[in-house]
Kinemage of the C-alpha trace (Angstrom):
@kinemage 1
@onewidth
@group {chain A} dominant
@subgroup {mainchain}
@vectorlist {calphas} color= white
{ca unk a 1} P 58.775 -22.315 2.475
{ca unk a 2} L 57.539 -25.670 3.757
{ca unk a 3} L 53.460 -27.066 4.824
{ca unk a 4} L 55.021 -26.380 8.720
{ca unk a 5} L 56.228 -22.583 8.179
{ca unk a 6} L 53.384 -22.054 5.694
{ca unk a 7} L 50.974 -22.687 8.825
{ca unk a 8} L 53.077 -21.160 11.622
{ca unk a 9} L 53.104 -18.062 9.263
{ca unk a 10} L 49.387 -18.398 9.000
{ca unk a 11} L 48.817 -18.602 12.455
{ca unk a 12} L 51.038 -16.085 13.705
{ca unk a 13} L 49.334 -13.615 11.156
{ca unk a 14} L 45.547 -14.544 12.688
{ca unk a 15} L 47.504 -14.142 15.778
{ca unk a 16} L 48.242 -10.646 15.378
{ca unk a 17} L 45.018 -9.729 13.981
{ca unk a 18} L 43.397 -11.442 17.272
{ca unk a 19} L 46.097 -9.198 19.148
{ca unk a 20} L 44.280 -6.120 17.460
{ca unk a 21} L 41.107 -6.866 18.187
{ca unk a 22} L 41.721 -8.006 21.603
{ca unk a 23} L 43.718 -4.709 21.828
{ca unk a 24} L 40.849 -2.292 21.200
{ca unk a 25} L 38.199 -4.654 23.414
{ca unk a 26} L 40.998 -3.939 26.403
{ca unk a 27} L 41.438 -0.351 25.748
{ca unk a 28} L 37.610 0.236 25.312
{ca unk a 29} L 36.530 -2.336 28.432
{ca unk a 30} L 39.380 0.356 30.629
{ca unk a 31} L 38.126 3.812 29.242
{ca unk a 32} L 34.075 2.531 29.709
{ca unk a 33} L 35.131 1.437 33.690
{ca unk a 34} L 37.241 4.518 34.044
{ca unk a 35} L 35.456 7.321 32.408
{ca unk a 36} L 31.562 5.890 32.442
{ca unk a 37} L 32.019 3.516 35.717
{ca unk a 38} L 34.296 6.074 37.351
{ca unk a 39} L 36.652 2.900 38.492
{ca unk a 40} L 40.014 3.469 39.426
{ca unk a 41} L 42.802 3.106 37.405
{ca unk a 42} L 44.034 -0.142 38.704
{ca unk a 43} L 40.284 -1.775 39.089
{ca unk a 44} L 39.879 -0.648 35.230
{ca unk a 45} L 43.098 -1.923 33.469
{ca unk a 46} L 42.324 -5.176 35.564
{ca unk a 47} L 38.935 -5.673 34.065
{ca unk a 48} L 40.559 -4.284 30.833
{ca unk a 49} L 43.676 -7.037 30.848
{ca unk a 50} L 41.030 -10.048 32.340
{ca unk a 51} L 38.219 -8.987 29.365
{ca unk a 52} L 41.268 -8.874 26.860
{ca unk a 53} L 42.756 -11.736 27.064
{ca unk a 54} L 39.209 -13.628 27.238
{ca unk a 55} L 38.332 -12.019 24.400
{ca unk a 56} L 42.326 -13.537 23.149
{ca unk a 57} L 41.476 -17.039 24.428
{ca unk a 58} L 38.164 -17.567 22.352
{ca unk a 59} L 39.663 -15.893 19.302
{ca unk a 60} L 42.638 -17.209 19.214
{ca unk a 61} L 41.408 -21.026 19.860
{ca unk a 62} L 38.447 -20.684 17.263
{ca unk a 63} L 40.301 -18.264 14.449
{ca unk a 64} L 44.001 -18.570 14.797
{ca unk a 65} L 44.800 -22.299 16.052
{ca unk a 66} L 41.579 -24.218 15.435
{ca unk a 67} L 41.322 -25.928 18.315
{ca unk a 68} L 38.503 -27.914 18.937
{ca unk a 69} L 39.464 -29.182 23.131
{ca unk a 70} L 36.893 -28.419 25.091
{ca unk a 71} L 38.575 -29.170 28.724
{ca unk a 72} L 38.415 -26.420 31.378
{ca unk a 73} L 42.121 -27.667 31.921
{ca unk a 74} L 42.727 -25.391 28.201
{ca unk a 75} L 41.098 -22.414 29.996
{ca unk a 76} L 43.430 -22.517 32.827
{ca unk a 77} L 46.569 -23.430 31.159
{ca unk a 78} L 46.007 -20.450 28.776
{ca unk a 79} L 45.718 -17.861 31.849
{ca unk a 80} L 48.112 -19.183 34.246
{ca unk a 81} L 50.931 -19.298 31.542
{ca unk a 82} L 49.589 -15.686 30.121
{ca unk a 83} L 49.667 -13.798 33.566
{ca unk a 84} L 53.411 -14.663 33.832
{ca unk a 85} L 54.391 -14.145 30.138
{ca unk a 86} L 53.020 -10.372 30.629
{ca unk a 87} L 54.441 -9.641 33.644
{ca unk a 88} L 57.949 -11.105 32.097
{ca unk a 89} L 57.544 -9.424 29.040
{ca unk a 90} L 56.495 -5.926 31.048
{ca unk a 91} L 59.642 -6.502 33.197
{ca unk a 92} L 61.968 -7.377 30.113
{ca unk a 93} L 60.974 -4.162 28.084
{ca unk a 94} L 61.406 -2.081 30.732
{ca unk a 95} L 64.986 -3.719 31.573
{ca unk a 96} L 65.444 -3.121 28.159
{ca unk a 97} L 64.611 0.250 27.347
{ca unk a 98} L 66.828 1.259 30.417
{ca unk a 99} L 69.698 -0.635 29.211
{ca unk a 100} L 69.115 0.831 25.822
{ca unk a 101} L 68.898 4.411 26.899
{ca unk a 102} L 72.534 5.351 26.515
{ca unk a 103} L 72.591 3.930 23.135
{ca unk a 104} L 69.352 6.038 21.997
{ca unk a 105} L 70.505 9.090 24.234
{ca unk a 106} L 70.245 11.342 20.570
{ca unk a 107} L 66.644 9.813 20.122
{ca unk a 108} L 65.384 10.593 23.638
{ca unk a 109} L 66.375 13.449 23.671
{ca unk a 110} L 64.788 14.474 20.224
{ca unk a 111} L 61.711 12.712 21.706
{ca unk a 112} L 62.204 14.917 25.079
{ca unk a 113} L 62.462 18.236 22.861
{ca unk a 114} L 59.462 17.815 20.654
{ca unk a 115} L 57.141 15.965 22.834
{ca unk a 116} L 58.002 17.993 26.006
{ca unk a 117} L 57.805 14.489 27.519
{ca unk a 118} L 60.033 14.476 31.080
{ca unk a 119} L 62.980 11.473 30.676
{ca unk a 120} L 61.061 8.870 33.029
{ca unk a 121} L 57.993 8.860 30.790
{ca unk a 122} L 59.955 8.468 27.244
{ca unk a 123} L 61.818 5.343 28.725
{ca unk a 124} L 58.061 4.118 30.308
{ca unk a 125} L 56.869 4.229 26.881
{ca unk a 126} L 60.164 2.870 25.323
{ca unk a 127} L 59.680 0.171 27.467
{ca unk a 128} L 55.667 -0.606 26.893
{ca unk a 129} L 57.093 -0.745 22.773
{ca unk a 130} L 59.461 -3.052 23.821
{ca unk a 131} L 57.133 -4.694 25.899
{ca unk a 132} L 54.857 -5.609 23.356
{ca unk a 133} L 57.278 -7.522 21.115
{ca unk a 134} L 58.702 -9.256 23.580
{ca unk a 135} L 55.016 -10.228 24.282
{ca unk a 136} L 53.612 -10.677 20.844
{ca unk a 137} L 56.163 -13.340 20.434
{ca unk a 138} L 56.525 -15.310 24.197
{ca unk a 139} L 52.810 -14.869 23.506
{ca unk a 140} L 52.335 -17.194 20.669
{ca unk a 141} L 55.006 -19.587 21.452
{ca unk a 142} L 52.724 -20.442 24.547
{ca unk a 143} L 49.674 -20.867 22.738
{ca unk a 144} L 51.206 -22.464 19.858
{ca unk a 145} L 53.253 -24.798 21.391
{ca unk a 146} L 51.672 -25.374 24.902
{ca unk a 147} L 48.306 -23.929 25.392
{ca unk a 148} L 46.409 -25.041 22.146
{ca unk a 149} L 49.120 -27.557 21.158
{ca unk a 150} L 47.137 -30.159 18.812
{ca unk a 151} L 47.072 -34.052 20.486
{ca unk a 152} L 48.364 -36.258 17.705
């Protein structure tokens, strides 16, 4: 493996582990609003996705790229392309899952059977799995190559 891949590897590792941590800082900011705030569901996961991916944007310019711009142009960049690459990625994996459910018909229905889980919520979560791959990757790609993108 080349210098190039070594550090794209590198980066898309820290990337991930930014992803967890920014992960349990969304799920904890939506069950404190909902459950200790008593916020609505919608109000909560908003705080919860605009708390994330702060929480994403510090980490991942510090700790995964090293990026030492300062400009509040990086700050905007990084939420105006993120907003979009979530709801894509949301909208893909669901898509997806749908398109896929015919093909997985045995597994949804094992998943059905066990889980006593109606049809509608195994694709819903087939989708969010989906989702989140699609996501993880359009996610970097951004920041790599567009949001923290080095100046020569």
């Amino acid at each position: 493996m080349n210098k190039m891949n070594r550090i794209i590897a590198s980066e898309f590792i820290k990337y991930c582990l930014v992803g967890v941590i920014n992960t349990i800082v969304g799920i904890s900011t939506a069950l404190i609003c909902l459950n200790f705030f008593r916020l609505n569901y919608g109000i909560s996961t908003g705080a919860a996705f605009i708390i994330g991916n702060i929480t994403s944007f510090y980490l991942n310019k510090k700790y995964s790229f090293k990026n030492k711009d300062k400009s509040l142009f990086q700050v905007i960049k990084f939420f105006l392309t993120m907003l979009p690459a979530y709801t894509f990625s949301y909208w893909l994996g669901y898509k997806t899952a749908i398109c896929f459910s015919d093909f997985l018909e045995i597994f949804i229905n094992y998943v059905m059977s066990v889980m006593q889980m109606p049809y509608e919520r195994v694709i819903d979560n087939l989708a969010i799995l989906i989702s989140i791959v699609i996501y993880l990757f359009l996610g970097f790609s951004i920041n790599k190559f567009f949001v923290f993108k080095m100046q020569k």
